[in-house]
C-alpha positions as CSV (number, residue, x, y, z in Angstrom):
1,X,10.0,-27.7,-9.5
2,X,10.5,-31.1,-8.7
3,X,12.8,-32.1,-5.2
4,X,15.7,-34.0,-5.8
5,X,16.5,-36.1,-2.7
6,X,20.4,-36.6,-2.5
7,X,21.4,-39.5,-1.2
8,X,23.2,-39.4,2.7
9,X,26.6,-40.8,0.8
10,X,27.0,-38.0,-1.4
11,X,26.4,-35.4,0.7
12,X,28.8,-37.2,3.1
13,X,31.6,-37.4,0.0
14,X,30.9,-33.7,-0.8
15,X,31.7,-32.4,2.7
16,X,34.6,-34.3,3.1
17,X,35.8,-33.0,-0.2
18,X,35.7,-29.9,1.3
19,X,37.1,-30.6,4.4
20,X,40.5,-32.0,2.6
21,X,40.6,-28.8,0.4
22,X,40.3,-26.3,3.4
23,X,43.1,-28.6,5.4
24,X,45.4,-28.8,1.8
25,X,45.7,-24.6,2.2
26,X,46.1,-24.2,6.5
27,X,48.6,-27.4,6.3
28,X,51.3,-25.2,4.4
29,X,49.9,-21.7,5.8
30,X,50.6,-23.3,9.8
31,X,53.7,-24.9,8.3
32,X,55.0,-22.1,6.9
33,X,54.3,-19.3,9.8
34,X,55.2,-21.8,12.6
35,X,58.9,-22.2,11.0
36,X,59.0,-18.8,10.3
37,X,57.6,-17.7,13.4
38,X,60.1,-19.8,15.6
39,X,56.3,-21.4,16.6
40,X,56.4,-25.3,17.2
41,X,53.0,-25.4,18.8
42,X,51.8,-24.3,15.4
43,X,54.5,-26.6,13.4
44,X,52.5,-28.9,15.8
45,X,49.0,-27.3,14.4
46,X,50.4,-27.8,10.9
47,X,50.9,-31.8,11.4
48,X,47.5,-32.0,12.8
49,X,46.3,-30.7,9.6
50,X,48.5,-33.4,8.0
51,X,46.6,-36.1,9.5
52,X,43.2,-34.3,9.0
53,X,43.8,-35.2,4.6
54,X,45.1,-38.6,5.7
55,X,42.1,-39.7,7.8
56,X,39.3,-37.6,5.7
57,X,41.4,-39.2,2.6
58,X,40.5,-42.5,4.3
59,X,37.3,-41.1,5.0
60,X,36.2,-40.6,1.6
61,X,37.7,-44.1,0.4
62,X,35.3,-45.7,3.2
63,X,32.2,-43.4,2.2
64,X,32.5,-44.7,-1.7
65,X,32.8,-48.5,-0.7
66,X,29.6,-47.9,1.6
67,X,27.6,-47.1,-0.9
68,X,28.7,-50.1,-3.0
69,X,25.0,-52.3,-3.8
70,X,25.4,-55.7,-2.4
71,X,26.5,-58.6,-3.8
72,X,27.4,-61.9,-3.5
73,X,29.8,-62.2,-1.0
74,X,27.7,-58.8,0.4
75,X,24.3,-59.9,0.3
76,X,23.8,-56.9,3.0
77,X,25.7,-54.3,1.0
78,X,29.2,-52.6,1.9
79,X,27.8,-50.1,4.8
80,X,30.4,-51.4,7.3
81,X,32.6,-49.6,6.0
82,X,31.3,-46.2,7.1
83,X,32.1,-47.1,11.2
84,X,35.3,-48.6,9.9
85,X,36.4,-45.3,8.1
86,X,35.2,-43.7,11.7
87,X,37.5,-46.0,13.4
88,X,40.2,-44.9,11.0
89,X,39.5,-41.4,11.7
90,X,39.9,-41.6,15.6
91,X,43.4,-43.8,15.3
92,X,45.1,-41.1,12.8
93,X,44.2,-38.4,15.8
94,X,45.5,-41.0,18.7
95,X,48.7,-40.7,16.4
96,X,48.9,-37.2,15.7
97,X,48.2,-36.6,19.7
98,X,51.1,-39.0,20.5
99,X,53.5,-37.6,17.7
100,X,52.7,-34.1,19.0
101,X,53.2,-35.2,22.2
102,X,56.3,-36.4,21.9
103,X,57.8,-33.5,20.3
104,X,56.3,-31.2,22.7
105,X,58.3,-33.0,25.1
106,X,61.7,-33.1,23.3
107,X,61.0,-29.1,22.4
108,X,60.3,-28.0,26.7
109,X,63.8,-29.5,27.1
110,X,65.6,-27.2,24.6
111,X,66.2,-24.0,24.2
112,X,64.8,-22.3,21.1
113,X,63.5,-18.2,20.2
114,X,60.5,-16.9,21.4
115,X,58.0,-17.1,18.5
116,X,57.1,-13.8,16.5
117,X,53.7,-12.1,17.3
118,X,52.5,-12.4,13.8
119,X,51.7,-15.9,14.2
120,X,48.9,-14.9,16.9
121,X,47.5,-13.3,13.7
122,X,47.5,-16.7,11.8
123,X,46.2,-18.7,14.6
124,X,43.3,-16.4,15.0
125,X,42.6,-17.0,11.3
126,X,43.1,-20.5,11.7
127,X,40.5,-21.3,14.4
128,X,37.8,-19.1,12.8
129,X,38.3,-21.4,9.8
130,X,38.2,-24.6,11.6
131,X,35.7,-23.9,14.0
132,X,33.3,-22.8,11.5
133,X,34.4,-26.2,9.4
134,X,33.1,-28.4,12.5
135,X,30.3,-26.8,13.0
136,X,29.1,-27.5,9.5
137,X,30.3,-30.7,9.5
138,X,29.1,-31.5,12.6
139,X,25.7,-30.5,11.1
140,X,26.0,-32.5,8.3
141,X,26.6,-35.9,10.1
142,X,23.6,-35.5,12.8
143,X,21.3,-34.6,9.5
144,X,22.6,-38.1,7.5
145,X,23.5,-39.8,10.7
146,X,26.9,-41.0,10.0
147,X,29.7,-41.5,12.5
148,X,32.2,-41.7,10.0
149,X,31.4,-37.8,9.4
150,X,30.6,-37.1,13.0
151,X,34.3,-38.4,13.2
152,X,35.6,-35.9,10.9
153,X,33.7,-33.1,12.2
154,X,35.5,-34.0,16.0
155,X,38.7,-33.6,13.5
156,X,38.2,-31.0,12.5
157,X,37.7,-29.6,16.3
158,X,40.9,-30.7,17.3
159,X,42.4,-29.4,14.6
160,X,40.7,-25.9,16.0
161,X,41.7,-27.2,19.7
162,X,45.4,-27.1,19.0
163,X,45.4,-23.6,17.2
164,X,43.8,-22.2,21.0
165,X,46.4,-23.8,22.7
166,X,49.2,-22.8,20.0
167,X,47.6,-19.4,20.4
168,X,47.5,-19.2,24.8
169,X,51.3,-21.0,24.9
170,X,52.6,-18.0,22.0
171,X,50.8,-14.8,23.8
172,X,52.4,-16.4,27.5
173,X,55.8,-16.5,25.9
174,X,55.2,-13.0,24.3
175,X,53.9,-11.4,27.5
176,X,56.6,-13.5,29.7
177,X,59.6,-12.8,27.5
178,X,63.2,-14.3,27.7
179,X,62.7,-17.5,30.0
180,X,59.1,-18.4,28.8
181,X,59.6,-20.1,25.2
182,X,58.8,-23.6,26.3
183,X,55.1,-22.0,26.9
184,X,54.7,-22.5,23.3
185,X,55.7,-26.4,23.9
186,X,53.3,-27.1,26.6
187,X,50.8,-25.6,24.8
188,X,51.2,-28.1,21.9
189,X,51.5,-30.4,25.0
190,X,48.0,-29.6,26.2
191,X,46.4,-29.9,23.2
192,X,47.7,-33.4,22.3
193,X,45.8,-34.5,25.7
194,X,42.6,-32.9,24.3
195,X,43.3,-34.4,20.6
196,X,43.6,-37.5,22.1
197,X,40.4,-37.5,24.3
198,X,38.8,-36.4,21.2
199,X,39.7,-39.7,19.5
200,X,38.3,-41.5,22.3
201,X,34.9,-40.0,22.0
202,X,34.3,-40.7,18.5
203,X,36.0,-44.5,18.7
204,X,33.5,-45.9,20.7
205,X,30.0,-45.2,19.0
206,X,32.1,-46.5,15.7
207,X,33.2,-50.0,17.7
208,X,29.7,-50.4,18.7
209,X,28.3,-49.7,15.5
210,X,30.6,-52.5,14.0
211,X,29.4,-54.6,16.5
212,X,25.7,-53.8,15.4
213,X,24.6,-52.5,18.8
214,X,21.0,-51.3,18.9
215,X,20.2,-47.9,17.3
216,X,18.1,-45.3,19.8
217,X,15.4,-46.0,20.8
218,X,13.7,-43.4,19.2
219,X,14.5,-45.3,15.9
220,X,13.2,-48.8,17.7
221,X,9.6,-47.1,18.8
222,X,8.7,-45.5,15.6
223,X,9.8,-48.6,12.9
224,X,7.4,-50.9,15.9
225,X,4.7,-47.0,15.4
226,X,4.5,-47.6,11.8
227,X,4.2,-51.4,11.5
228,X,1.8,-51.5,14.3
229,X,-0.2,-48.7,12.2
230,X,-1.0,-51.4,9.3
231,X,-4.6,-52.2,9.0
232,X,-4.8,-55.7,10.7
233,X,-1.9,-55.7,12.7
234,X,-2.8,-56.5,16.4
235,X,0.4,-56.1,18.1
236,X,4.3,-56.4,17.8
237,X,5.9,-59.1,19.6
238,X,9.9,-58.3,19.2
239,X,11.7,-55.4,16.6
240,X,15.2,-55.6,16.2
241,X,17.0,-52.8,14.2
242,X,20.8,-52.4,13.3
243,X,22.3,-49.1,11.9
244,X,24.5,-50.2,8.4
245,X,25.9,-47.7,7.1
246,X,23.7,-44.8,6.2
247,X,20.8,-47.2,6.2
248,X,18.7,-49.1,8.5
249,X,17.8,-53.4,8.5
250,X,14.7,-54.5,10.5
251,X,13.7,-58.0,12.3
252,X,9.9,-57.4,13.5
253,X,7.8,-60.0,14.7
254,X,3.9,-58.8,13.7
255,X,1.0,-60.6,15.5
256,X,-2.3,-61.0,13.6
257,X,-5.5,-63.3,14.2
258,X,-4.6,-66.4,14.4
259,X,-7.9,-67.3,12.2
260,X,-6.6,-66.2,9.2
261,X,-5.3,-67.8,5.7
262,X,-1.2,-68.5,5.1
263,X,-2.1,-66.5,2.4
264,X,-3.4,-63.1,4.5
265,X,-0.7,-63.6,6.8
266,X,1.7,-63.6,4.0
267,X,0.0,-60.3,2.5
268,X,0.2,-58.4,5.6
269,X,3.3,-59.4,6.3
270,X,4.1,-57.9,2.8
271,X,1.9,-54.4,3.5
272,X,3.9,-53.8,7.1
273,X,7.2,-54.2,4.9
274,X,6.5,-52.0,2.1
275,X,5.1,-49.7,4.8
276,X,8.5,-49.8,6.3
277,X,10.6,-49.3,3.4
278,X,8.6,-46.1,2.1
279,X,8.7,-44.5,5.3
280,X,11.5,-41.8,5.5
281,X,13.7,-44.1,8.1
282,X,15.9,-45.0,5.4
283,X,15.2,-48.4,6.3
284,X,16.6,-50.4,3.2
285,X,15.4,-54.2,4.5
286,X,12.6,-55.9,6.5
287,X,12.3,-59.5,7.9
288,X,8.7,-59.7,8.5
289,X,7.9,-62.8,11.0
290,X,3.9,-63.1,11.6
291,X,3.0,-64.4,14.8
292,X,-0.9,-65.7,16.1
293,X,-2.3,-63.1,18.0
């Protein structure tokens, strides 16, 4: 049978897909039990789920204009817009932190009902799910190297992050008794810190993807392996690469003997591209400059 290879951007659209359908069901389950429950760390959890189908909703709107072919105005194609959906991404979760935070604090302040024990039940539930979300999703993105999914994987962790601390502030204000309710608040307090570092980590490989900083190294040395590999190449001079969107764009500077024809520089030149392009770097573009050995 024949191997269908599926393309980074659909694999990326599928597992967000998923993602929003999982959060859809724990928003109104968390919602639900926390107001119930007498819970607002897990009220908290709920509106963390909230912003988990806002920003992968975002997510997948940035994913389909990435894979958009170029045009005019986009002679290098639409991939920006996978960092700027991971950008996206980590600003919903500084929001939720700073909403949760917030209302942690209003919530220490008053007094409220300890929360039921069945919600310990839910949160336990709750983590399993998400924690086994981010681990897949987390897969997912290192496999098609996108941030933008990396981004919704660390989500999806904090989402996971929140239910712990939900479930550590409800069993201290169970075990404590009358006196210990606002152990549920600083718990939703905690986690906001976390959600919040979270955000951090995934904003800054996004900004420096936008600003086209240099992929590994790793990718640098094998595109300068290959060409260097073409019969007749003597050396490589310079290789730039920069990461857009799910693909890769080259600058190489070949050297070659400085003897030959325009027209056998020209042809090499050619070879060490098409080399490039059909090697499994999802490179998608190669500026070839030939340079006298």
């Amino acid at each position: 049978m024949k191997h269908i290879d599926i393309h980074p951007s659909a694999i990326a659209i599928r597992t967000t897909l998923y993602g929003i359908a999982i959060s859809v069901v724990l928003i109104f389950v968390k919602g639900i039990a926390g107001h119930l429950g007498h819970s607002y760390a897990l009220i908290a959890d709920a509106t963390e789920s909230g912003a988990d189908i806002l920003s992968s909703g975002l997510l997948w709107l940035g994913l389909r204009i990435a894979i958009k072919e170029p045009d005019e105005e986009h002679p290098y194609g639409h991939g920006k817009a996978e960092p700027l959906a991971a950008i996206a991404v980590s600003l919903f979760l500084i929001g939720a932190a700073a909403w949760i935070a917030y209302h942690s604090i209003n919530f220490i302040g008053t007094p409220h009902a300890l929360p039921k024990s069945f919600t310990l039940w839910i949160l336990l539930i709750v983590i399993g799910i998400k924690e086994t979300l981010f681990l897949y999703v987390l897969s997912v993105g290192n496999k098609i190297n996108s941030q933008a999914v990396k981004a919704d994987a660390q989500h999806h962790r904090s989402d996971a992050i929140t239910s712990i601390a939900a479930f550590i502030g409800i069993s201290i204000a169970l075990i404590g008794g009358k006196g210990y309710e606002g152990a549920d608040d600083w718990a939703a307090l905690a986690a906001s810190a976390l959600i919040f570092y979270n955000a951090i980590v995934i904003l800054r490989p996004a900004l420096s993807e936008i600003m086209d900083a240099a992929p590994s190294n790793e990718i640098v040395e094998k595109v300068k392996e290959i060409a260097a590999a073409v019969p007749m190449v003597k050396g490589i001079e310079k290789c730039y690469v920069r990461k857009m969107g799910f693909d890769y764009y080259v600058d190489i500077h070949i050297e070659v003997d400085g003897q030959l024809s325009v027209i056998e520089g020209h042809r090499i030149a050619h070879l060490v591209k098409d080399t490039l392009l059909e090697s499994k770097l999802r490179v998608i573009n190669v500026l070839v400059h030939v340079e006298p050995f």
